[in-house]
C-alpha positions as CSV (number, residue, x, y, z in Angstrom):
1,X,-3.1,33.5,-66.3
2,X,-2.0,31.2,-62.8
3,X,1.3,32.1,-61.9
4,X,1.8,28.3,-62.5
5,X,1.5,29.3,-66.3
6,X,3.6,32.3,-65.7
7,X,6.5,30.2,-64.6
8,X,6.1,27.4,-67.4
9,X,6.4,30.2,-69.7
10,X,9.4,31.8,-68.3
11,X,11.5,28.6,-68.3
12,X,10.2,27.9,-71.7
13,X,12.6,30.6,-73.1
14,X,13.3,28.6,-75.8
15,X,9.7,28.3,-77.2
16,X,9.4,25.1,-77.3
17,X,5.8,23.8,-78.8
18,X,2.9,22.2,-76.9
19,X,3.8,19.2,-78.4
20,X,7.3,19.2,-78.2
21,X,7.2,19.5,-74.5
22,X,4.9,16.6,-74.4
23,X,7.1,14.8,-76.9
24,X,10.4,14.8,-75.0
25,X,8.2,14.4,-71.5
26,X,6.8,10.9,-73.1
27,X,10.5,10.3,-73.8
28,X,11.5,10.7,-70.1
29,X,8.7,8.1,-69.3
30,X,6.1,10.5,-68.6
31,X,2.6,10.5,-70.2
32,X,1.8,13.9,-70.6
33,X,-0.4,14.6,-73.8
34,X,0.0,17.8,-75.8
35,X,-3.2,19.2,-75.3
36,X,-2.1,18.6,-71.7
37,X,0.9,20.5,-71.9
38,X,-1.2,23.4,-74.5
39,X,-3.8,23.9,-71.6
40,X,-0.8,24.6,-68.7
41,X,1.3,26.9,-70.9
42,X,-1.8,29.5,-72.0
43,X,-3.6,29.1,-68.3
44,X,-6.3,27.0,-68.6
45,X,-6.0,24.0,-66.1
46,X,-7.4,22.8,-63.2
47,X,-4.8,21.9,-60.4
48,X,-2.2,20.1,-61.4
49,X,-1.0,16.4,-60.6
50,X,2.5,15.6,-59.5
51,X,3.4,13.4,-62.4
52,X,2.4,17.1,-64.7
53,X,4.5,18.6,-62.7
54,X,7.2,16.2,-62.9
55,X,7.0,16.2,-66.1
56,X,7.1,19.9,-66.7
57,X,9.8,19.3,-65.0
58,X,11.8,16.6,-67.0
59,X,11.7,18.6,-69.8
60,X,12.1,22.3,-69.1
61,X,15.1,24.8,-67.2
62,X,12.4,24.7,-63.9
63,X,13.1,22.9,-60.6
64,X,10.1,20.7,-59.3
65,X,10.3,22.8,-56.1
66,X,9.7,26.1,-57.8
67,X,6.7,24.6,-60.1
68,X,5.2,23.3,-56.7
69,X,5.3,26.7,-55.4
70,X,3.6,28.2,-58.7
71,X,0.9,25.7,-57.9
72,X,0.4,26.8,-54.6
73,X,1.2,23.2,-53.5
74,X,4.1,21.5,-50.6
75,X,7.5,22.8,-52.3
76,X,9.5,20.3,-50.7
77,X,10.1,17.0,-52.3
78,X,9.6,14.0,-50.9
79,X,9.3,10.0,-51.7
80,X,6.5,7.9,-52.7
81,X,4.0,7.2,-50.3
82,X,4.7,3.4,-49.2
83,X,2.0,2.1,-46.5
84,X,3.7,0.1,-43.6
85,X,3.8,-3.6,-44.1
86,X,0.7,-4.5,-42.6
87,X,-1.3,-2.9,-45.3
88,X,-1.0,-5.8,-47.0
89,X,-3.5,-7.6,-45.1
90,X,-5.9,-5.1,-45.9
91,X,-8.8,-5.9,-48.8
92,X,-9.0,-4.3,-52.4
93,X,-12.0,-2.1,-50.5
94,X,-10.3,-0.8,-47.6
95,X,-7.0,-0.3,-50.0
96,X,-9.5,1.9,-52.6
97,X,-10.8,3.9,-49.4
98,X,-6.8,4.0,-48.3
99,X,-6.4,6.0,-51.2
100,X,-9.8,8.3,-50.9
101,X,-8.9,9.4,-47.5
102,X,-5.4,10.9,-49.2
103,X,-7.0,12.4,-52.0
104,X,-9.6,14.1,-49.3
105,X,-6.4,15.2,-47.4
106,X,-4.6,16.8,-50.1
107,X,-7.5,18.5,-51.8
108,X,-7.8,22.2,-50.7
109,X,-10.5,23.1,-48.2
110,X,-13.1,24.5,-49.2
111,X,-13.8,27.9,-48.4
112,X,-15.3,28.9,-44.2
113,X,-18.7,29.6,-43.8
114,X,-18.4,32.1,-41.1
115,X,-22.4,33.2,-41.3
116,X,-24.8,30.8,-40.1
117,X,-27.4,32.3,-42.6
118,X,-24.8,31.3,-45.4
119,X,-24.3,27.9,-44.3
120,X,-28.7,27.4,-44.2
121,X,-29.0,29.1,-47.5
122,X,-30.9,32.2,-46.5
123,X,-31.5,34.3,-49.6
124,X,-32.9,31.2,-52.0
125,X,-36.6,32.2,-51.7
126,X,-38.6,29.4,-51.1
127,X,-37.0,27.4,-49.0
128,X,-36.7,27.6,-45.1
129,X,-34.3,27.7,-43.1
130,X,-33.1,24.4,-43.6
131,X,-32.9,25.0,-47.4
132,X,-35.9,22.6,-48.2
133,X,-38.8,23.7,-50.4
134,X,-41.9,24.3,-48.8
135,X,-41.0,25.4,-45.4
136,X,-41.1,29.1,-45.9
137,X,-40.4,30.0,-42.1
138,X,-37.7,29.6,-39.5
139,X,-37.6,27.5,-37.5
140,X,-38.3,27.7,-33.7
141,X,-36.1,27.9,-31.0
142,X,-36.3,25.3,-28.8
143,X,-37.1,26.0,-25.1
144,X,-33.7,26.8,-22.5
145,X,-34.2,23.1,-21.1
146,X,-34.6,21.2,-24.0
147,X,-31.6,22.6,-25.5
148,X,-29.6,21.8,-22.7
149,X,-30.7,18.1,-22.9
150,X,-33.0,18.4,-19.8
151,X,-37.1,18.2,-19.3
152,X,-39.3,20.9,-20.7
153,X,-41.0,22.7,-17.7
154,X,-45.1,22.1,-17.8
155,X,-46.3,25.1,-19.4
156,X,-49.3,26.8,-17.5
């Protein structure tokens, strides 16, 4: 169980149902469904969203701060996002790719390749180096000069 769960669980001392919790969250202008609020409270969710949070929240004993911190997320509250003024010029496109670039940035990284035989797939038979099928062998070094950008010396 995430310790997310844990803590929903804890501040749900007084056993409030699924649905219940979802109820009383719609209430507070939320929109939280009970399957929703079923999947956080036995363990099986994904990462959570701040308006889940929120609502979680609204409706139990639990500060925002604390659920945040459960959720391995930022603990500290802060506003809305509001893009300075001249973001208004910008089109629906570059508004929708706005919004990508933040999801990117708050999306945790994933893990760090530290081997370069991890990173080329070695240990998938039938594939190269590169991880393509078909080129069973590694592939060459190139020559001192050519990997430092300058002319290959004239082989003898």
């Amino acid at each position: 169980m995430s310790a997310l769960s844990e803590l929903l669980g804890q501040a749900n001392a007084a056993g409030l149902s699924a649905r219940a919790i979802a109820r009383q969250a719609q209430e507070a202008g939320f929109s939280i469904n009970h399957d929703t609020a079923a999947r956080y409270l036995r363990g099986d969710h994904g990462r959570p969203d701040e308006e889940t949070l929120r609502a979680f929240a609204s409706v139990l004993p639990v500060r925002l701060s604390e659920l945040r911190a459960a959720a391995q997320l930022p603990a500290e509250e802060t506003e809305p996002y509001r893009p300075p003024t001249e973001a208004s010029r910008l089109s629906r496109r570059q508004r929708r790719a706005v919004d990508e670039i933040i999801r990117a940035m708050l999306e945790p990284a994933p893990p760090a390749v530290t081997e370069l035989g991890n990173r080329r797939g070695s240990g998938r038979s039938g594939t190269g180096s590169e991880g393509r099928p078909g080129q069973g062998k590694p592939a060459q070094k190139a020559p001192r000069a050519a990997r430092r950008g300058g002319a290959e010396p004239p082989s003898k």
